[in-house]
ROVEXMAR-210420 format. One line per 5 residues: number of its first residue (from 0); their letters; for each residue x, y, z of C-alpha. Coordinates in Angstrom, 1 decimal. Layout:
! ROVEXMAR-210420
NUM	A	X/Y/Z | ...
END
This chain:
! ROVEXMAR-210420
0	XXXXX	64.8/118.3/99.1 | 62.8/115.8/97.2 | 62.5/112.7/99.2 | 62.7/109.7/96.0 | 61.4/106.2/96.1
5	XXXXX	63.4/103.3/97.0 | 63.2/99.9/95.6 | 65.9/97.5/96.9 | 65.6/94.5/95.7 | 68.3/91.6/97.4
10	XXXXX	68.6/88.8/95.4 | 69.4/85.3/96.9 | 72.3/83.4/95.8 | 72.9/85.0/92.6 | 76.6/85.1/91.6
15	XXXXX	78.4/87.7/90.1 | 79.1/86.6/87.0 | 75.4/85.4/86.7 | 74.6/89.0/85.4 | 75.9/89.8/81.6
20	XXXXX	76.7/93.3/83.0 | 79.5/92.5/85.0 | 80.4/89.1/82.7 | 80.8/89.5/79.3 | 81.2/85.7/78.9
25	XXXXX	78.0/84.6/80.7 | 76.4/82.2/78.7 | 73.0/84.3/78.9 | 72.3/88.2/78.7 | 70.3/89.3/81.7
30	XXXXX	68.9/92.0/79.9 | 67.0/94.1/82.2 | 69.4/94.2/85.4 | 71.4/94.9/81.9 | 69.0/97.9/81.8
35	XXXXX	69.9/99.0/85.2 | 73.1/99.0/84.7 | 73.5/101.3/81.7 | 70.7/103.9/83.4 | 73.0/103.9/86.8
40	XXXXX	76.0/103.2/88.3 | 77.5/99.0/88.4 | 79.9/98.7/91.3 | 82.7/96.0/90.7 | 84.1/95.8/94.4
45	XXXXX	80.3/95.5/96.1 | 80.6/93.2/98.8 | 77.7/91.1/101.1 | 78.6/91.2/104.8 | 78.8/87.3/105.1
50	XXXXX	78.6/85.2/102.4 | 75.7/83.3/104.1 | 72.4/85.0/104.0 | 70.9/85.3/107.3 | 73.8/87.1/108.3
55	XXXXX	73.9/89.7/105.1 | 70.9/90.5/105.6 | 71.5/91.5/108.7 | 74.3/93.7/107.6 | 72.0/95.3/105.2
60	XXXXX	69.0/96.2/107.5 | 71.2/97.7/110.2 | 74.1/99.1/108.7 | 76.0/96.8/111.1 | 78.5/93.8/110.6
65	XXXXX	76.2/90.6/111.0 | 79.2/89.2/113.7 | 78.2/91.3/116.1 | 75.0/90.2/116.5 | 73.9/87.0/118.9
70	XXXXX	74.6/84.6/115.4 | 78.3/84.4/114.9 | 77.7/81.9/112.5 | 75.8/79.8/109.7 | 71.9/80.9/109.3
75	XXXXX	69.0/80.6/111.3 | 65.9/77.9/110.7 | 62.5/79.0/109.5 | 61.2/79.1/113.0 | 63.6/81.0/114.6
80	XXXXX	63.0/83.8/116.7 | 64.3/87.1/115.7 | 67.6/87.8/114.9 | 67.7/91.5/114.7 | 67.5/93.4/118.3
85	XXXXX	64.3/94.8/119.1 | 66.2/98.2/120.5 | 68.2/98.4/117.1 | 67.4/101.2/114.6 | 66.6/99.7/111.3
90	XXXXX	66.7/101.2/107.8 | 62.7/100.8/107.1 | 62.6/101.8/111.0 | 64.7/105.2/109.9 | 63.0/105.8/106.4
95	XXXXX	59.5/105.9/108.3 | 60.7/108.3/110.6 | 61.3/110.7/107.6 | 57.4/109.7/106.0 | 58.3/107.3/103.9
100	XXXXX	55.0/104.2/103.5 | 57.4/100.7/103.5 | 56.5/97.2/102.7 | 58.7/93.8/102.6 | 57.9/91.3/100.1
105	XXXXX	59.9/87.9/100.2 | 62.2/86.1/102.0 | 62.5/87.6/105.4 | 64.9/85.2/106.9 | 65.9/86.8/109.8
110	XXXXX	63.9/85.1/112.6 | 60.3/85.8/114.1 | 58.9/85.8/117.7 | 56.2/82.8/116.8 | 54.1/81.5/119.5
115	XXXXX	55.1/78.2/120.1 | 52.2/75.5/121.6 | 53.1/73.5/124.7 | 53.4/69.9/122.8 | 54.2/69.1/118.8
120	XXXXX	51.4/67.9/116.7 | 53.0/64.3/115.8 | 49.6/62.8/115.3 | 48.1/65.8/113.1 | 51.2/64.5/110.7
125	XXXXX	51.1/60.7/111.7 | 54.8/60.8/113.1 | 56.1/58.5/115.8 | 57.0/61.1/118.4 | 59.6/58.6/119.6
130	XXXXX	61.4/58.7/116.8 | 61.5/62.5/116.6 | 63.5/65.1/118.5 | 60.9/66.8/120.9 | 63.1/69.5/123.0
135	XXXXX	62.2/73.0/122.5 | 65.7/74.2/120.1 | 67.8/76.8/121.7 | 67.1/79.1/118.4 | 63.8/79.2/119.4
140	XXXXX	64.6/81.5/122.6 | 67.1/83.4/119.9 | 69.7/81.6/121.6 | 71.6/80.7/118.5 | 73.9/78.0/118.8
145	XXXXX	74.9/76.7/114.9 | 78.0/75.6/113.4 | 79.6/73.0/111.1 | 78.5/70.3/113.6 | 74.4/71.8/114.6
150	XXXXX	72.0/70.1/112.3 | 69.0/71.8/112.0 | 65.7/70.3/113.7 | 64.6/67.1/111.3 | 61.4/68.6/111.0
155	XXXXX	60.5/72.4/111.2 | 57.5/74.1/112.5 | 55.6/71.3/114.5 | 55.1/73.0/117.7 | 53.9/76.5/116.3
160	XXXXX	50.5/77.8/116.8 | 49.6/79.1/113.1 | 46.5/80.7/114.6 | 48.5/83.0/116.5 | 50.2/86.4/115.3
165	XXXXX	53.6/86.7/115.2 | 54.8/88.3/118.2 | 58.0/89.9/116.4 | 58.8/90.1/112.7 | 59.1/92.5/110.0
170	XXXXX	56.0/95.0/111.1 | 58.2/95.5/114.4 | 61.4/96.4/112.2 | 59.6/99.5/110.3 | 57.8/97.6/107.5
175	XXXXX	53.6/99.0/107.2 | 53.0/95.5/104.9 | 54.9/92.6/104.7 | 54.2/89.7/102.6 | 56.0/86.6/102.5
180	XXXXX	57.9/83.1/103.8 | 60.1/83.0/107.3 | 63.4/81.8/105.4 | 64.3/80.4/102.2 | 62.2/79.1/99.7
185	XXXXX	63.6/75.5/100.5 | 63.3/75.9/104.5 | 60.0/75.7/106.3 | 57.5/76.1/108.1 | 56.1/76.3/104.0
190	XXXXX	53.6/79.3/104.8 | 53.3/82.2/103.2 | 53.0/85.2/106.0 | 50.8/88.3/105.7 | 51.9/91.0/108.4
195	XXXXX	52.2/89.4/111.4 | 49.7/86.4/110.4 | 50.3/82.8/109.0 | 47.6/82.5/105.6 | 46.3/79.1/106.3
200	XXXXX	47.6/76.1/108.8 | 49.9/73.7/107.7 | 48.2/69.9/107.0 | 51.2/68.0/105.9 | 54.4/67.3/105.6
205	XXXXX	56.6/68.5/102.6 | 60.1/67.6/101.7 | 63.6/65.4/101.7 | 64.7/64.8/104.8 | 68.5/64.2/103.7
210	XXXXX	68.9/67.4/101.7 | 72.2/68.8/101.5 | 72.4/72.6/100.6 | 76.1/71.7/99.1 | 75.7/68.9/96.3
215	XXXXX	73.6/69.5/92.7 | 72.2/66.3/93.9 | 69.4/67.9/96.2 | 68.9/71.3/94.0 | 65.4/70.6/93.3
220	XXXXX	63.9/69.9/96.7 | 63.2/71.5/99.8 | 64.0/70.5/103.5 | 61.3/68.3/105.1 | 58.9/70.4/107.6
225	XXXXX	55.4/71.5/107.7 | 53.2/72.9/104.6 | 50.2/74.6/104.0 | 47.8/72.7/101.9 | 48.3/75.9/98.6
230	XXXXX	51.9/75.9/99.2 | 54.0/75.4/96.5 | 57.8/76.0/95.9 | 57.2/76.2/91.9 | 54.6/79.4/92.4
235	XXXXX	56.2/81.5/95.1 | 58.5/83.3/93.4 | 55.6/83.9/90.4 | 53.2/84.8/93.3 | 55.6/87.2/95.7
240	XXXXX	56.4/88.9/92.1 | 52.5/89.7/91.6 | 52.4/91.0/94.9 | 55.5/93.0/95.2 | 53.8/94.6/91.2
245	XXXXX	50.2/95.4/93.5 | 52.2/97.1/96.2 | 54.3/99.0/93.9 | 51.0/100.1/92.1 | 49.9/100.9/95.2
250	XXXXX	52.6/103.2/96.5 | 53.0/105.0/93.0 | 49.3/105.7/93.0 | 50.0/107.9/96.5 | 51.9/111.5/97.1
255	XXXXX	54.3/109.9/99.9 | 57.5/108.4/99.1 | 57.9/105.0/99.9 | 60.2/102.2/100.5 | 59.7/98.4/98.7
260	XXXXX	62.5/95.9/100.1 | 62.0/92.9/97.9 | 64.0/90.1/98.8 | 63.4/87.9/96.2 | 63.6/84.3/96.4
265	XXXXX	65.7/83.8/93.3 | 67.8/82.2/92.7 | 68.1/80.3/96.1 | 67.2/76.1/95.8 | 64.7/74.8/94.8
270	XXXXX	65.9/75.5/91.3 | 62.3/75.4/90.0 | 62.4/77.5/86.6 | 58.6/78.7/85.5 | 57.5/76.7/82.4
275	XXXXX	57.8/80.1/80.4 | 61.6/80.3/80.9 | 62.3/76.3/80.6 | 65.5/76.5/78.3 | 65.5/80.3/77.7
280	XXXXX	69.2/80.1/79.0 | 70.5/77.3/77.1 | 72.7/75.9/79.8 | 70.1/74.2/81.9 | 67.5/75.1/84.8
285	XXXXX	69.7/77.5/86.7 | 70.2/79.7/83.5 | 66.9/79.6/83.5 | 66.3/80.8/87.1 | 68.5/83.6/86.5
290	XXXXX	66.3/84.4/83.2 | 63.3/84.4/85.6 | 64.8/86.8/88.1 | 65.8/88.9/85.6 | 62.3/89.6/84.0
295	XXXXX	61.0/90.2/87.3 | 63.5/93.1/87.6 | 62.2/94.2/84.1 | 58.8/94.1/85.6 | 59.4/96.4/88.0
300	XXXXX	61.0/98.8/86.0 | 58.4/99.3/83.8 | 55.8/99.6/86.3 | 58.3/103.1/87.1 | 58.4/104.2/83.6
305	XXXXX	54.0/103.2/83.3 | 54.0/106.2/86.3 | 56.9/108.2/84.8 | 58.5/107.2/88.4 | 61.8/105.8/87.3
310	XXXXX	63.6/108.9/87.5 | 62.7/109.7/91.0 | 62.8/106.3/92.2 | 66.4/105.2/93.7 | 66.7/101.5/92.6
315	XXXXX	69.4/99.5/94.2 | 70.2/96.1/93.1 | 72.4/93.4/94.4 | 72.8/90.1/95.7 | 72.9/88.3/99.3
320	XXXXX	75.7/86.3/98.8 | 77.8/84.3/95.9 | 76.5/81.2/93.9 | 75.7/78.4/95.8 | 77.6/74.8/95.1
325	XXXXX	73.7/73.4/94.8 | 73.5/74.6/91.2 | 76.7/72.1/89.8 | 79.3/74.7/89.3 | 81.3/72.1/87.4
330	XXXXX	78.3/71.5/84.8 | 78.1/75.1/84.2 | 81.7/75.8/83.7 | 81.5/72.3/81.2 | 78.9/74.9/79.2
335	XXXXX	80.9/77.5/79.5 | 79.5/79.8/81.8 | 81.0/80.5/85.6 | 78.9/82.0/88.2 | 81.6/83.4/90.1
340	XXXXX	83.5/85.3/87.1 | 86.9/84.4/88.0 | 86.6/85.1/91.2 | 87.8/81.8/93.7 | 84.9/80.5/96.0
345	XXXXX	81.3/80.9/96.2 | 78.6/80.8/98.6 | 79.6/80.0/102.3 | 83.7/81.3/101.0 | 85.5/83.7/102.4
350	XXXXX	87.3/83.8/99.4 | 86.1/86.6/96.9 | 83.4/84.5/95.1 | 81.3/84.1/98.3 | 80.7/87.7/98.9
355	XXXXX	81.5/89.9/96.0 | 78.1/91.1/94.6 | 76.2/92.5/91.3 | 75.4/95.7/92.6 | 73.8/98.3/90.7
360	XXXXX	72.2/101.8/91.5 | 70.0/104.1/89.5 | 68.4/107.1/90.1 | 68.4/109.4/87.5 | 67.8/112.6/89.6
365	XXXXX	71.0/112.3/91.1 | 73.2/109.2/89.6 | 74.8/110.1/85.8 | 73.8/107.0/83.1 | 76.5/104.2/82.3
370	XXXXX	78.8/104.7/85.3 | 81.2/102.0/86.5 | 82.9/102.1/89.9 | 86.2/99.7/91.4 | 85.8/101.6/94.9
375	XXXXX	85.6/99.2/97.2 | 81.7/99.6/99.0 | 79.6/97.2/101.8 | 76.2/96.7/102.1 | 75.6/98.3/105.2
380	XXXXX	77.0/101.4/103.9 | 73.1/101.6/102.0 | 72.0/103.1/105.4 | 74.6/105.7/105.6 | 74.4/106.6/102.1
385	XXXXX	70.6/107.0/102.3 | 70.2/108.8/105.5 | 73.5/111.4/104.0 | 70.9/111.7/100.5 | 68.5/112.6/103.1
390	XXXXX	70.5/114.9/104.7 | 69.2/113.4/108.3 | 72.0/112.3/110.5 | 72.0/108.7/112.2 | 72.0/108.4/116.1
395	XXXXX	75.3/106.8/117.6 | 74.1/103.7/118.2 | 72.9/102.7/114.7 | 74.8/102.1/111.6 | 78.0/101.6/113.3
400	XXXXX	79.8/100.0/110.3 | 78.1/102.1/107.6 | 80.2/104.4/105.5 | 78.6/106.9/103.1 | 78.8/106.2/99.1
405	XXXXX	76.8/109.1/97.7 | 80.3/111.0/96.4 | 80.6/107.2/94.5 | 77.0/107.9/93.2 | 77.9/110.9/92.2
410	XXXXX	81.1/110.1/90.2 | 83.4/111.2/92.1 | 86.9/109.4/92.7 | 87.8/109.7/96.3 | 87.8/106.5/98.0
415	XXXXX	85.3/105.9/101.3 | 86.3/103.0/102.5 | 90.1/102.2/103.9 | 89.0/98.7/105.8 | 86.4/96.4/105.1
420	XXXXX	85.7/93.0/107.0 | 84.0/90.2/106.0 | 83.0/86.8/107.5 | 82.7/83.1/106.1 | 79.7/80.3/106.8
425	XXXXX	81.6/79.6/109.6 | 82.1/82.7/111.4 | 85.8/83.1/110.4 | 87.0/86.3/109.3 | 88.7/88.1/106.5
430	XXXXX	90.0/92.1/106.6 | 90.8/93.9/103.6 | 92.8/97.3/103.4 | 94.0/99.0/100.5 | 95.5/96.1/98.4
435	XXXXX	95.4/94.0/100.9 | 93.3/91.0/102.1 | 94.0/88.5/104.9 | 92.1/85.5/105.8 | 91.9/84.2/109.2
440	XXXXX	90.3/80.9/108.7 | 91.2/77.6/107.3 | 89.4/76.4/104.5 | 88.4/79.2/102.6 | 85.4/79.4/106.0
445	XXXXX	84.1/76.0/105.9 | 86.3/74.3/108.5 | 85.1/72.6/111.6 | 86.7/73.9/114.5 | 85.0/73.0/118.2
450	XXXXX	83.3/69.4/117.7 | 80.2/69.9/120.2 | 79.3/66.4/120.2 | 83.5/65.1/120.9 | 84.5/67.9/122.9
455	XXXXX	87.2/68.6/121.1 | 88.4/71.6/119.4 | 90.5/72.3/116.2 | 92.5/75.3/115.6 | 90.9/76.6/112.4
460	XXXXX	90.5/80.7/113.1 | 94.1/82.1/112.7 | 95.7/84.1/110.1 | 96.3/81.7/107.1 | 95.8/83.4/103.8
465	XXXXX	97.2/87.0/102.3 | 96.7/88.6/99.1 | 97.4/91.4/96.9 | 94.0/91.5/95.6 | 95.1/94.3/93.3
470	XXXXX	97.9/91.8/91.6 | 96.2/88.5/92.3 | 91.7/88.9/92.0 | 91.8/85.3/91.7 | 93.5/84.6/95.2
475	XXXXX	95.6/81.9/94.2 | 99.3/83.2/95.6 | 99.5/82.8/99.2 | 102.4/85.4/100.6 | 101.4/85.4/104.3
480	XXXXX	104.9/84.3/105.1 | 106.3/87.2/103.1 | 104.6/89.9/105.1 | 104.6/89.5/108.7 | 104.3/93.5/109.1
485	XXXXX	101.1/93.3/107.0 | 99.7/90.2/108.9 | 100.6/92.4/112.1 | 99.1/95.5/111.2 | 95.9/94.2/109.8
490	XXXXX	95.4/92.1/112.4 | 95.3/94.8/114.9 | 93.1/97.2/112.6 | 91.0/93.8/112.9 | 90.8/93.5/116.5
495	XXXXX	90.6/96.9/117.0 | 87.3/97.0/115.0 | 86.0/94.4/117.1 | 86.7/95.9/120.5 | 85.3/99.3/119.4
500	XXXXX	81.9/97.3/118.1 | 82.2/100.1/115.9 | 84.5/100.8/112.3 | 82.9/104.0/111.8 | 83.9/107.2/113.8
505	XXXXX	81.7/107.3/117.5 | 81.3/105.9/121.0 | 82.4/102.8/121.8 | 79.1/100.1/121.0 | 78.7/96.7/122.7
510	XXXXX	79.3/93.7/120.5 | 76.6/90.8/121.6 | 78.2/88.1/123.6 | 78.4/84.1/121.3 | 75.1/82.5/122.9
515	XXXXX	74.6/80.4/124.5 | 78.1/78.8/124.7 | 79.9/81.9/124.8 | 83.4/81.1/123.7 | 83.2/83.0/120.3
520	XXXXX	86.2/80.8/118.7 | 86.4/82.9/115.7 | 88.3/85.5/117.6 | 90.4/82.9/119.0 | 94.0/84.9/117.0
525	XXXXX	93.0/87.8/119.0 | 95.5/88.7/121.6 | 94.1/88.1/125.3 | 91.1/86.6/123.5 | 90.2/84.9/126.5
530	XXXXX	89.6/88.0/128.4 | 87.5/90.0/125.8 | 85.4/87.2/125.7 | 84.8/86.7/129.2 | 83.7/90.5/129.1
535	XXXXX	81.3/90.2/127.1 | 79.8/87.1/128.8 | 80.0/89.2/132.2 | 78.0/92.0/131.2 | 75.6/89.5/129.0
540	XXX	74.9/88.0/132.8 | 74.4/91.1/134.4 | 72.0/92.1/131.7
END
């Protein structure tokens, strides 16, 4: 068969009803993911592993729900080792396998082996070095202790050597080129990364100290860490977009099929609109942002039709995670225009609005114009689907939570999915089967439940929330006291999942053990909890 192109570009932050295609009230028309959407197929019940996006993109990658990996909650820093496990079959990994050339341009923000020097460089910055944490951080070793409670280092990226390749990053996980940042445009160290290699050495310091990541107060600025003298928040995006164009040109210039993951920085804090799109929206710099994005994804898509590529070219578009609370969701509601379409929550929820996602897929070779489906589909079913459209089957180990769409694709009606699971900024957890959704965390996912620094601990992670999502999209009826036989029965599919480290069919896969504390609270409503746990640790030690 014909092996097509694949362009998947993953969004950051961008909320459902940020794109006019799935909004019809937006205050904005986004009208080239627009485009998309009338030459492919829009899903309505696409869903982000996590609503957080270290962990989504995780589940993306792998095929594999982010919670089983080492971080069983919140994201990782800029210079963090890597997340992903260097014995786990990725999908750029897979895809070369079958010939495919693949590049990474963006955000990576799922940790890198850097090679850390043996002191920081507080003078090089003129810090006083006793007024600055100077431990080596756990994350470092990809030991990943974060929650509600971890702050983040005060200042990233002083005891890297920039001189030094990366030891582990995105050339390890089956990418030929990568071009891009460690994490988030507002998370340092601020350099931009070719392959394995730092362009330049940070000179300075760059940033607000106190930023938030929850507050509109903070939208415009970036944490406070170490910059590159050409770094610039306001050009990346501009500049990974000219880049991700060269590559394309590249690849569509060659006979092999090939493989462009773009994960764009937009529209992720700082919101830093280009001059050209400064009130193009009409409801302020975050409209804006969006308008940005959007004539990126234009950008691309003519570069397919400039080759007569499009057709062959299997174009998957979504998001990481919902809108973040940086961008004043109150303003923007005030102007008429809500992010999360109706949808309760957004970024960080476990509610619907922090992981239900824009996702549309064209390819004209296959996928029939102007399709809508409602079945409910995962991001880490893009392996699966891929690797059936191949017709090359995945080994055992890999993909374990990655259900095939292509009958969707196809138009047909048959549902693949029964179960799907999804988890909160702060590890809790959420199930959903059939109609049904239940919530086993307080606070929608952003309570604090074990207080590192009192020692205390605060039952948060049990089952608190049930809906009909069919009757009630906007979770606002509670009816967990109704149905104790559904709380029962889908909290045994639950823990059944996790036990199997596996909700596809196969052999029984290890889940990685919560380092370095070990206690995994999230799981804390699982019967003999305790036990499972202390598995997992045992093995971990013997390992």
């Amino acid at each position: 068969m014909t092996q097509p192109n694949i362009i998947l570009l993953f969004a950051d932050d961008l909320g459902i009803g940020d794109v006019s295609a799935f909004n019809p009230e937006a205050q904005f028309n986004t009208l080239h993911i627009d485009r998309l959407a009338q030459k492919g197929i829009r899903f309505t019940d696409s869903h982000a592993t996590s609503s957080l996006c270290t962990p989504s993109r995780y589940g993306l990658l792998t095929g594999r729900y982010n919670w089983r990996s080492r971080l069983k909650s919140f994201v990782i820093p800029g210079d963090s080792a890597t997340l992903i496990e260097k014995n786990r079959l990725t999908l750029p990994q897979f895809l070369k396998k079958e010939g495919y050339n693949t590049a990474a341009i963006g955000k990576w923000h799922l940790g890198m082996d850097w090679t850390l020097k043996e002191d920081k460089d507080y003078a090089l910055y003129g810090l006083d070095q006793n007024k600055i944490e100077s431990e080596t951080a756990p994350h470092q070793s990809g030991r990943f202790e974060f929650g509600n409670t971890t702050q983040f280092p005060p200042i990233v990226g002083l005891d890297i050597d920039y001189s030094k390749p990366i030891q582990y990053g995105p050339l390890d996980f089956g990418f030929d080129y990568f071009y891009g940042t460690a994490a988030s445009l507002d998370q340092g160290p601020f350099v931009i990364i070719e392959n394995d290699c730092a362009l330049g050495e940070p000179v300075n310091l760059l940033g607000n100290p106190n930023i938030t990541r929850v507050g509109s107060n903070t939208q415009q600025s970036v944490e406070l860490s170490v910059a590159a003298a050409e770094f610039s928040p306001y050009h990346v995006p501009d500049n990974m977009q000219k880049k991700a164009l060269d590559v394309l040109d590249g690849f569509l210039k060659q006979d092999e099929p090939f493989f462009l993951y773009y994960p764009n920085h937009l529209v992720h804090g700082p919101i830093l609109p280009a001059e050209r799109f400064k009130g193009k929206s009409g409801i302020g710099d975050y409209g804006d942002f969006v308008l940005q994005l959007d004539s990126y994804v234009g950008e691309l898509i003519d570069k397919l039709e400039e080759y007569d590529a499009f057709n062959n070219t299997l174009f998957i578009f979504t998001s990481d995670n919902g809108v973040s609370s940086i961008v004043g969701l109150d303003d923007l509601k005030a102007k008429g225009h809500d992010s999360s379409a109706g949808y309760r929550g957004h970024k960080m929820h476990i509610w619907e609005g922090g992981h239900r996602e824009p996702t549309i897929i064209t390819y004209p070779d296959l996928i029939k114009a102007g399709q809508v489906s409602n079945h409910v589909v995962s991001h880490s079913d893009i392996f699966a689907t891929i690797a059936e459209l191949l017709q090359v089957k995945i080994p055992e180990d890999a993909a374990e939570d990655s259900f095939s769409n292509l009958s969707l694709w196809k138009g047909e009606e048959t549902a693949v999915r029964r179960d799907i699971i999804h988890s909160s900024g702060n590890g809790g957890f959420s199930i959903r089967r059939d109609n049904w959704k239940l919530i086993l965390v307080e606070d929608g996912g952003l309570a604090v439940g074990y207080d590192r620094d009192k020692e205390t601990y605060k039952e948060v992670f049990k089952p608190t929330e049930l809906y009909n999502i069919q009757k009630d999209i906007s979770e606002q009826h509670n009816i967990i006291d109704d149905h104790p036989d559904v709380v029962k029965e889908l909290t045994a599919a639950l823990a059944d999942y996790v036990k199997k480290g596996r909700s596809t069919e196969g052999a029984t896969q290890m889940n990685a053990p919560d380092c370095p504390t070990g206690d995994w609270e999230q799981l804390a409503w699982m019967d003999h909890y305790e036990d499972y746990v202390a598995s997992l640790n045992s093995q971990e030690d013997q390992a």
